[in-house]
C-alpha positions, -999 to +999 in steps of 0.1 A: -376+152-390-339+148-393-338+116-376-312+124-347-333+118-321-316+115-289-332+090-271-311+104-241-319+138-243-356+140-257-375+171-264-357+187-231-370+159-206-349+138-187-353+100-192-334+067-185-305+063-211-313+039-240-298+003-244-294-016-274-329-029-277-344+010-272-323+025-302-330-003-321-369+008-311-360+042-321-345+034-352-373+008-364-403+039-357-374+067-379-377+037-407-410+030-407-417+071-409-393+070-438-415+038-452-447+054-449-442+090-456-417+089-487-425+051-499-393+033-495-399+000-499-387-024-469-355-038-483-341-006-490-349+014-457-327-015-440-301-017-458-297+022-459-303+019-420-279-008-409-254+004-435-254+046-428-270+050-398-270+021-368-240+029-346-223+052-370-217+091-375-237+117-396-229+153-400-209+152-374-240+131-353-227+101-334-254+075-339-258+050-311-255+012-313-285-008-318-294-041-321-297-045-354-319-081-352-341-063-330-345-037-355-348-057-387-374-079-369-400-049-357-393-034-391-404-066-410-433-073-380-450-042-387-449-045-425-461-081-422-485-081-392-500-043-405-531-048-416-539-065-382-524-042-363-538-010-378-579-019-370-566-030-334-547+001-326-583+022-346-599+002-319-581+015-288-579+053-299-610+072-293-640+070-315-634+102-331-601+098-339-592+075-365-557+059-369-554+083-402-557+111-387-530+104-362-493+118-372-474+095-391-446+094-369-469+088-343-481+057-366-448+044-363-445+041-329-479+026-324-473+005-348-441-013-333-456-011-301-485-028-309-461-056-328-442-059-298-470-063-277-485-092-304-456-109-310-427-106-283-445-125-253-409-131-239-409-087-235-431-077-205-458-055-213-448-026-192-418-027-204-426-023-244-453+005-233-425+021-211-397+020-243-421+031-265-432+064-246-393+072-241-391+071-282-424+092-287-404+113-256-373+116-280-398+131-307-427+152-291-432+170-257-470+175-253-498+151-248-482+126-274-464+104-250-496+103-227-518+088-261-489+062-268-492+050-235-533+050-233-531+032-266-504+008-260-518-002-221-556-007-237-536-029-265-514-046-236-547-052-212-565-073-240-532-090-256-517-099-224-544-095-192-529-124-178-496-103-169-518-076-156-537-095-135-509-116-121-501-082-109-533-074-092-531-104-072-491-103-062-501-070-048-534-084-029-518-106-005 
């Protein structure tokens, strides 16, 4: 994974440009990858993230702006609020499928869409699930994006049903 993602430009697909908060998404799942597959230790993955890579250019790469907050708080989220997080998202994925055996790059972005959906009650639902399938978009073309969004909605139904069925009954009358 080289980490220059376009979230504009994804796999081929077309999708909605991304704002501050969405490449800060994108750049919190790249970091968490980098956490879990080569062992960086928190600290350092931000630092070498808000220092080389956040709004600045890399081989020639123009990286987009992010907000870095944004960032630095899903990053530290997911490290704190893991072992919760990682039996609840087990629980939404079908039986034979353990959270192990999913990619580690699709850990990350169930990960910080699971802390988002936890933790940032002032972010609707729809929209976290909706920024999160445009990042597993910017990574993977099959039937990824269509398991981050069954994951995340299952998560978002139990975490927040109150937003889903304010819905139901808006729609009623």
């Amino acid at each position: 994974m080289t980490g220059k993602a376009d979230p504009e430009k994804p796999a081929g697909k077309t999708v909605r440009p991304a704002n501050k908060r969405g490449v800060a998404r994108l750049a919190a799942v790249q970091a968490l990858y980098q956490m879990d597959v080569g062992g960086a230790p928190l600290t350092s993955v931000v630092s070498e993230f808000t220092a080389f890579r956040l709004g600045k250019e890399i081989d020639g790469e123009q990286y987009r702006e992010a907000d870095e907050q944004w960032f630095k708080q899903i990053l530290a989220g997911v490290v704190e609020d893991q072992k919760f997080l990682d039996p609840y998202i087990h629980t939404a994925l079908v039986e034979d499928w353990p959270l192990k055996r999913i990619d580690s790059l699709l850990r990350a972005i169930l990960r910080s869409g699971s802390y988002e959906l936890l933790r940032r009650k002032d972010v609707p639902a729809k929209v976290i699930i909706s920024e999160y399938i445009d990042v597993t978009k910017a990574f993977f073309e099959d039937d990824e994006p269509g398991l981050v969004n069954g994951v995340l909605d299952r998560l978002a139904h139990e975490l927040r049903g109150g937003e889903f069925d304010e819905k139901k009954t808006d729609g009623a009358s």
